[in-house]
C-alpha positions in Angstrom: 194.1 -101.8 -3.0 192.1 -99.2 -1.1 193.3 -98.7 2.1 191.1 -98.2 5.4 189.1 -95.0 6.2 187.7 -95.7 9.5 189.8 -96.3 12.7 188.3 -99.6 13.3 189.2 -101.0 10.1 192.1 -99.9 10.8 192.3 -101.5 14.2 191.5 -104.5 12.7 193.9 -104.7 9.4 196.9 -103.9 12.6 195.7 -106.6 14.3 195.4 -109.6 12.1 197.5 -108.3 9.5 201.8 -108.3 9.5 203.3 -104.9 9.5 202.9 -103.0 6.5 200.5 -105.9 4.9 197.0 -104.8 4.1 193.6 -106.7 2.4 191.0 -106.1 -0.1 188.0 -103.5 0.7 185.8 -106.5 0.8 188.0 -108.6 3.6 188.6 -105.2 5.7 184.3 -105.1 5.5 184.0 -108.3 6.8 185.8 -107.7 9.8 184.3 -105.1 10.3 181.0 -106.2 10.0 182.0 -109.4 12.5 183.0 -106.5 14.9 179.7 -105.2 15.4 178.4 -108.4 15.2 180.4 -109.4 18.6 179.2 -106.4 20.1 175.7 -106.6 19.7 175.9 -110.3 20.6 177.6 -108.7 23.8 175.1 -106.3 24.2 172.6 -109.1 23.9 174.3 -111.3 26.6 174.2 -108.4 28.7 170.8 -107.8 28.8 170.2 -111.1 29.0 172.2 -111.9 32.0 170.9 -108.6 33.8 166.5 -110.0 33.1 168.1 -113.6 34.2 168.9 -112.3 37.3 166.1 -109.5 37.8 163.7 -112.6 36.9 165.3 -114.6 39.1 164.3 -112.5 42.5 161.0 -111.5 40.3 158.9 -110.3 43.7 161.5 -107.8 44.8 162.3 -106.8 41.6 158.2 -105.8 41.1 158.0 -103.9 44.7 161.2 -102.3 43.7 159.9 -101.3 40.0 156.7 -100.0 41.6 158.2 -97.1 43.3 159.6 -95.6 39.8 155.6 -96.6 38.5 153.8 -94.6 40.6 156.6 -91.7 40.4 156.5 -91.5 36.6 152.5 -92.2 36.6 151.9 -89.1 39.4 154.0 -86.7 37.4 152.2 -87.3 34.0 148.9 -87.2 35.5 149.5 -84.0 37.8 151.0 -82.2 35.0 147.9 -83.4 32.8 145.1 -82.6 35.3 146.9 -79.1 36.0 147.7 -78.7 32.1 143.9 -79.1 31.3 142.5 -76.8 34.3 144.8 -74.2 33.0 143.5 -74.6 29.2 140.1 -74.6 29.9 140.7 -71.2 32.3 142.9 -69.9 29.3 139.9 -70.8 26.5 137.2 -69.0 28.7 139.0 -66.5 29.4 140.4 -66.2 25.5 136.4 -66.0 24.4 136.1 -63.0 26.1 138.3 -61.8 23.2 141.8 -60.9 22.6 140.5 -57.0 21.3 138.0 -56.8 23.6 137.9 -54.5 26.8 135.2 -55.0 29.0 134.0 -52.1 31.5 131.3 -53.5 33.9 129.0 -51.9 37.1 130.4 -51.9 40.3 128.3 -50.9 43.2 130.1 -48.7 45.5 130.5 -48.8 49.1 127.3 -48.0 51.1 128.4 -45.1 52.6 129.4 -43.2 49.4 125.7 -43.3 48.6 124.1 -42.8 51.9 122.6 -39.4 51.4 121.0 -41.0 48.1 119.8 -44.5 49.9 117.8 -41.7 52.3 115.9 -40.8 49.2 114.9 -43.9 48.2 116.6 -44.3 45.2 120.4 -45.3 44.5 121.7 -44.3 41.0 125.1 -45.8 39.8 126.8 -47.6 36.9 127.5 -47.3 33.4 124.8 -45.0 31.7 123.9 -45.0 27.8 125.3 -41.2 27.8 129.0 -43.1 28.3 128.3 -45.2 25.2 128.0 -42.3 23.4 130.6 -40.3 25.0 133.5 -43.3 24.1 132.0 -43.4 20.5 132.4 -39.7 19.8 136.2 -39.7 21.6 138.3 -42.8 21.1 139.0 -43.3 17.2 140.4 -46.7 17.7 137.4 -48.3 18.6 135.5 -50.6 16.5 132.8 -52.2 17.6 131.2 -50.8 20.7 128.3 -53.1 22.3 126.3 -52.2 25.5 124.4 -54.5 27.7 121.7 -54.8 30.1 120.6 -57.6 32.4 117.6 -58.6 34.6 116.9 -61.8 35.5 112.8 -62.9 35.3 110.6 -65.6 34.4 109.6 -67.3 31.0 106.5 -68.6 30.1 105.6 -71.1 27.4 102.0 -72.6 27.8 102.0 -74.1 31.7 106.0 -74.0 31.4 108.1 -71.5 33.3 111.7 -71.0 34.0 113.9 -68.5 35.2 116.2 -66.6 32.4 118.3 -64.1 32.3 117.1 -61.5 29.8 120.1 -59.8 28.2 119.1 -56.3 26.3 121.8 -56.0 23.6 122.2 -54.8 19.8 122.9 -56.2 16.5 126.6 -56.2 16.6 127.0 -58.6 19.8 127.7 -61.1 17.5 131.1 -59.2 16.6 132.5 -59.4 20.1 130.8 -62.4 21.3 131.8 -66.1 19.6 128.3 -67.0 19.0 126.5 -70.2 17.4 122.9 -69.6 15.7 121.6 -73.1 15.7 118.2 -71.6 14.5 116.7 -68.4 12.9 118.7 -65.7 13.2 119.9 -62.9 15.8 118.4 -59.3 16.3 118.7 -56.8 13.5 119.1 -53.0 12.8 115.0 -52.9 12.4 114.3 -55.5 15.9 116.4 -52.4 17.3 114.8 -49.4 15.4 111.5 -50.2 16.3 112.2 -51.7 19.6 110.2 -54.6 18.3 109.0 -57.5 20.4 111.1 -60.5 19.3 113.5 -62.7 21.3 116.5 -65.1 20.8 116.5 -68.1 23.5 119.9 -70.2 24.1 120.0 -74.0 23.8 119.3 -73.8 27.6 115.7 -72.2 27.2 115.1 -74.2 24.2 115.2 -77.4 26.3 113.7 -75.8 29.4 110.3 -74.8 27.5 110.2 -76.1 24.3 110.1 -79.9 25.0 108.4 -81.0 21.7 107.8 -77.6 19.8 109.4 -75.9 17.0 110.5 -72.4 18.8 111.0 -70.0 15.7 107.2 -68.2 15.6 106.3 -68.8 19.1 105.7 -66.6 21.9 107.7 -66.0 25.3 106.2 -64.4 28.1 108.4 -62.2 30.2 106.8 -60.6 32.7 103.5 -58.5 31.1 105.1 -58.6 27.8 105.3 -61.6 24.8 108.4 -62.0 22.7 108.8 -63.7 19.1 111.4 -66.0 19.3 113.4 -65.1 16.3 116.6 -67.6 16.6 118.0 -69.9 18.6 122.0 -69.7 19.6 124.4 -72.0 21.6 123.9 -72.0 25.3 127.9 -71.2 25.7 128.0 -68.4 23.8 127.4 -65.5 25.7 131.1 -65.8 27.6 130.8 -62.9 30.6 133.5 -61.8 33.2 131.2 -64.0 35.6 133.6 -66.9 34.2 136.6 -65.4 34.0 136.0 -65.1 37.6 134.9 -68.4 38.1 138.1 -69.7 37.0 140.1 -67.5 39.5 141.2 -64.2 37.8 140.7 -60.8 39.7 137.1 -59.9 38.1 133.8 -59.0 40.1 131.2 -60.7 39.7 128.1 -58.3 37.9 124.3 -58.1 39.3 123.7 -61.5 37.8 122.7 -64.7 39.5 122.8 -68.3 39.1 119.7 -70.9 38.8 119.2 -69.8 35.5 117.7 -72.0 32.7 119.7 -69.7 29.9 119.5 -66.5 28.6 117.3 -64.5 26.5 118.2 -61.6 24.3 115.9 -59.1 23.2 116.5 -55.3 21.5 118.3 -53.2 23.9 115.7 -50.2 23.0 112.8 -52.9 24.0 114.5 -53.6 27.1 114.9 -50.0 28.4 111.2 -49.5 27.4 109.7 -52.6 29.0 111.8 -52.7 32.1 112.7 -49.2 32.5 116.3 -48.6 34.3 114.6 -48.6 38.2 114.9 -52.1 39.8 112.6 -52.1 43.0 113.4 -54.2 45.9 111.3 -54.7 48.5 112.2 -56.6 52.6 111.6 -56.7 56.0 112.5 -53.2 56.5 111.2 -51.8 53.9 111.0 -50.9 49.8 114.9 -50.0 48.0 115.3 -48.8 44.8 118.6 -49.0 42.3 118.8 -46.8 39.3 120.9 -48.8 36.6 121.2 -47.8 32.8 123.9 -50.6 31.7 125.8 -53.9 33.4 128.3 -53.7 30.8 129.9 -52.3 28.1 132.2 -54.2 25.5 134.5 -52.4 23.3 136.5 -53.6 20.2 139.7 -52.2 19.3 140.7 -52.3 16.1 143.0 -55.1 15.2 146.9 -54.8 14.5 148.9 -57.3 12.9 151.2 -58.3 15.4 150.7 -59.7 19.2 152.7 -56.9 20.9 151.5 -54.1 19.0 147.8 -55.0 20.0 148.7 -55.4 23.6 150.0 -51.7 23.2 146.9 -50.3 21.6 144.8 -52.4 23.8 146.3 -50.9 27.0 146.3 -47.3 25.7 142.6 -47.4 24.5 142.1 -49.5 28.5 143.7 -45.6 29.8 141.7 -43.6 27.6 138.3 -45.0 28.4 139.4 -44.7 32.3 140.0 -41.4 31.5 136.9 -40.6 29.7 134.5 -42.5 32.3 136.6 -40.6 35.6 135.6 -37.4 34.4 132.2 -38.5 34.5 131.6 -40.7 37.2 133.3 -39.2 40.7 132.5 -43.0 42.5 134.4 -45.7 41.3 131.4 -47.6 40.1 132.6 -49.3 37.5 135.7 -51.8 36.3 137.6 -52.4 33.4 139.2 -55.4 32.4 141.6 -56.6 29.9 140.9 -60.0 28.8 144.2 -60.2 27.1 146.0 -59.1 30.2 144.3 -61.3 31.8 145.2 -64.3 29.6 148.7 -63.9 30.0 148.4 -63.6 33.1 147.0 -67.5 33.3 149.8 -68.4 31.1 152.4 -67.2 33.9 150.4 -69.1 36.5 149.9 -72.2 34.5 153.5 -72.2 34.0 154.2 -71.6 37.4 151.8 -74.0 38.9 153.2 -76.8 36.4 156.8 -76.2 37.7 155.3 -76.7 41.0 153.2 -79.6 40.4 156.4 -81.7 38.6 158.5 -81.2 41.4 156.1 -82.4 43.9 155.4 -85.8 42.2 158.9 -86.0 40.6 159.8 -86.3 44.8 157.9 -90.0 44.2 160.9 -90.3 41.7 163.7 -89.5 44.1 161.6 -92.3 46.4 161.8 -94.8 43.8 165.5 -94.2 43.1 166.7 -94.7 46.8 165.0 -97.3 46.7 166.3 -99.0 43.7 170.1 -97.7 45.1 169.1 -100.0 48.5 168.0 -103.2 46.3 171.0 -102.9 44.5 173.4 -103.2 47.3 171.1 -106.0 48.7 172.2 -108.1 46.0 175.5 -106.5 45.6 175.8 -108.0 49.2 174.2 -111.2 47.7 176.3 -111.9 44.8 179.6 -111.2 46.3 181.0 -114.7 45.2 179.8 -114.9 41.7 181.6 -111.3 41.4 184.8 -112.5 42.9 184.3 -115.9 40.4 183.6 -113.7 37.3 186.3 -111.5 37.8 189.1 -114.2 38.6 187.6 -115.6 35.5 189.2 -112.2 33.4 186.2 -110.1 33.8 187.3 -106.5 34.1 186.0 -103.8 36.6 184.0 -102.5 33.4 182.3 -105.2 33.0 181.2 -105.9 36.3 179.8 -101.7 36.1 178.1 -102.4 33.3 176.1 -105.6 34.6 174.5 -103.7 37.7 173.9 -100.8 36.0 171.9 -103.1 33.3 170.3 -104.5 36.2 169.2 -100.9 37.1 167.9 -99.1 33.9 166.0 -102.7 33.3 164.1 -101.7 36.4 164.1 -98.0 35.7 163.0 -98.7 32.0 160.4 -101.4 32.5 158.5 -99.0 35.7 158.9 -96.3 33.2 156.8 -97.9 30.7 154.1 -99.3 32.9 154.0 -95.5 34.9 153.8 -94.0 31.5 150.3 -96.1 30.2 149.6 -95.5 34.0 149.8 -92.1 33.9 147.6 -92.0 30.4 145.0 -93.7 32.1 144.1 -91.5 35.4 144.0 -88.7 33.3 141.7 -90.7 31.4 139.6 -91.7 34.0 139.5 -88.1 36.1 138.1 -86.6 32.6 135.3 -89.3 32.2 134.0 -89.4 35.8 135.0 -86.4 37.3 133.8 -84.4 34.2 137.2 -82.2 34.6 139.5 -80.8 31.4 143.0 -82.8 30.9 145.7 -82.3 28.4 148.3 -85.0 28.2 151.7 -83.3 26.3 154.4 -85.1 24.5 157.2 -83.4 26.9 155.6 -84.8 30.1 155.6 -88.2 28.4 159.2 -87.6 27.2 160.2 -85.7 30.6 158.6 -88.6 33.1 160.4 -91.2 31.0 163.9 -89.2 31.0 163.8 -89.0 34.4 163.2 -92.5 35.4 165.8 -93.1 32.4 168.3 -90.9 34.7 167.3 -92.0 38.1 168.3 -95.8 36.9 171.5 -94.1 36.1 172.5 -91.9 39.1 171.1 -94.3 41.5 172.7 -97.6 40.3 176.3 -95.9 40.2 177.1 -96.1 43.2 176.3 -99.7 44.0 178.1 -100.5 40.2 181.0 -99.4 41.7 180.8 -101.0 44.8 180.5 -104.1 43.2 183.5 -103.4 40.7 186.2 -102.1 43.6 185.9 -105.6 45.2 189.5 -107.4 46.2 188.4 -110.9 44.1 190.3 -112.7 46.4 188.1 -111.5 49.2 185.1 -112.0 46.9 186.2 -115.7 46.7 186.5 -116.3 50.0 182.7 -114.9 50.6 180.5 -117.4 52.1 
């Protein structure tokens, strides 16, 4: 004989059994096996009763369910339209690279250049004398790209579009994610020899080359004609223009929009073709800017872990202010640290998430009082059949765990529909509005705990109610 392990079979061999008497293994199973049987068949009558009766009032019990639909459905799809808008901010701003420091051309204030703007001509910006300067000081640098850009026209046969033509070197490809689709990019020699050869984005490509091969032919800009050598992704040259765009503290360089793409050509052809003089002319006469370089990128030599390459990031960010200020007495220039920078969108994403739950999970709290105030409707409703049930033997438990069925049933099935809701407008806002959304397993899981909770706390109170009534009174109820 083996006697019982668990307390139930041993609730059940005391109660069925004499004192001191005990069964087989196989018996003491059994009745524990018929014990959980009862209680799921109670469970089962449970929910059964508690749809009965939701069915029966099935109008109210949709209005009621719709307040906990549209509550779970606005938190999943604010969380998802503010989870994707901070993603697509955080991927821009993570192609500027995470070992990149960018220094840019500021124009300074008018009056610290007044006695130049008398002479006709205003010099400022980054020079090529710099890029030689943070070469020969900073050991920690390791790729070290300058850039220059003027926006002019391009001509294929009787097509022509405006570009931005971006004078860079061979290594841009090291600092910038870049996709050749065609050809190749410029080389060592295209530089060495200033030679005449071009790479167009997809942008150009589509702009002037409608239903001709571009590798071989020749671009137009301005007096000069250009080989085009390769062809690259229109999204690959990533700027602080759209780190800007997407709200981080970055000015915005001497580029302009309305542009087809952009072409890039040999930094040493640039400077010879277009010279570093831009020439403005207006009503009140001709103005002239003197600008060597838009930008400089540097690459700092990569670490193995996250917080070590913030460090040497943030020192080598110091040491080129430091270089540059000896150098350049106005402030005409900026440096910015895309990695800072990134962080600093995953603190506001954060942030702005926390702020965006709370304000639909309000449409929640809505729902809840709402359910709380249908539920002592038809507490009020079904005083009788309490006061029968519980003259019949029911017990105050029982009579909590009925309304409370009653409730999470409601909470449960607008939790569903609010969840496949909710997939949907995000869904919807990413097809027709063209905008980034990311739908996450906790907001799904979250939304659904909290209607899961609001059935809960909400239904309590009228549970209770229900249970505390005198059955005689409950009888008497008409």
């Amino acid at each position: 004989m083996v006697p019982p392990s668990s307390w139930l079979e041993k609730v059940a061999c005391r109660w069925m059994l004499p004192q001191g008497t005990l069964r087989p293994e196989r018996e003491v199973q059994g009745l524990t096996d018929g014990y959980t049987r009862m209680k799921l068949h109670n469970m089962y009558r449970i929910l059964k009763l508690g749809a009965k009766s939701l069915w029966a009032h099935r109008l109210r019990s949709m209005l009621t369910t719709l307040g906990i639909v549209f509550g779970v459905c606005s938190v999943i799809a604010m969380l998802a339209i503010g989870e994707g808008a901070s993603k697509f901010a955080q991927d821009q701003i993570a192609r500027l690279g995470s070992h990149n420091i960018i220094i840019t051309t500021v124009k300074p204030p008018e009056s610290a250049n007044a006695s130049e703007s008398q002479q006709g001509i205003v010099e400022y910006g980054l020079t090529y004398d710099d890029v030689q300067r943070l070469r020969d000081t900073i050991e920690d640098i390791d790729v070290l790209v300058p850039l220059r850009r003027i926006n002019q026209n391009a001509l294929y046969r009787n097509r022509r579009v405006p570009v931005e033509v971006v004078g860079t070197s061979p290594n841009y490809t090291d600092i910038v994610p870049m996709k050749t689709l065609q050809g190749r990019f410029i080389s060592d020699q295209d530089m060495d020899y200033q030679q005449s050869v071009c790479v167009i984005d997809s942008g150009v490509y589509d702009a002037l080359f409608v239903f001709d091969e571009p590798l071989g032919q020749f671009v137009r800009i301005a007096s000069d004609y250009y080989r085009v050598v390769g062809v690259v992704a229109a999204d690959a040259g990533i700027t602080t223009n759209d780190a800007a765009e997407q709200g981080t503290a970055v000015e915005e360089s001497d580029t302009t929009g309305g542009v087809a793409g952009s072409v890039y050509i040999p930094l040493s052809a640039a400077r010879s073709r277009f010279g570093d003089t831009e020439f403005q002319g207006g009503s009140s006469g001709f103005s002239a800017e003197k600008v060597e370089l838009q930008q400089i990128t540097v690459k700092v030599l990569g670490v193995e872990s996250r917080e070590s390459l913030m460090e040497r990031v943030v020192a080598v960010r110091d040491m080129i202010d430091a270089v540059l200020a000896r150098w350049h007495e106005k402030k005409d220039y900026q440096i910015v640290v895309p990695l800072e920078l990134l962080r600093q969108a995953q603190k506001t994403q954060a942030v702005f998430s926390i702020v965006l739950g709370s304000i639909a999970s309000i449409s929640l709290l809505v729902g809840g009082i709402g359910i709380m105030n249908i539920m002592l409707a038809s507490v009020s409703e079904r005083t009788r059949e309490i006061g029968i049930r519980r003259a019949l033997g029911a017990r105050k438990r029982d009579i909590v765990v009925q309304f409370l069925t009653e409730t999470v049933l409601l909470t449960t099935i607008g939790g569903i529909l609010g969840i496949i809701l909710g997939a949907i407008i995000p869904m919807l806002v990413s097809h027709f509005g063209n905008m980034p959304t990311v739908i996450t397993y906790s907001s799904l899981v979250l939304s659904f705990a909290i209607s899961a909770a609001v059935g809960v706390i909400f239904g309590l109170y009228p549970a209770y109610r229900a249970a505390n009534m005198d059955p005689v009174e409950a009888l008497r109820h008409e």
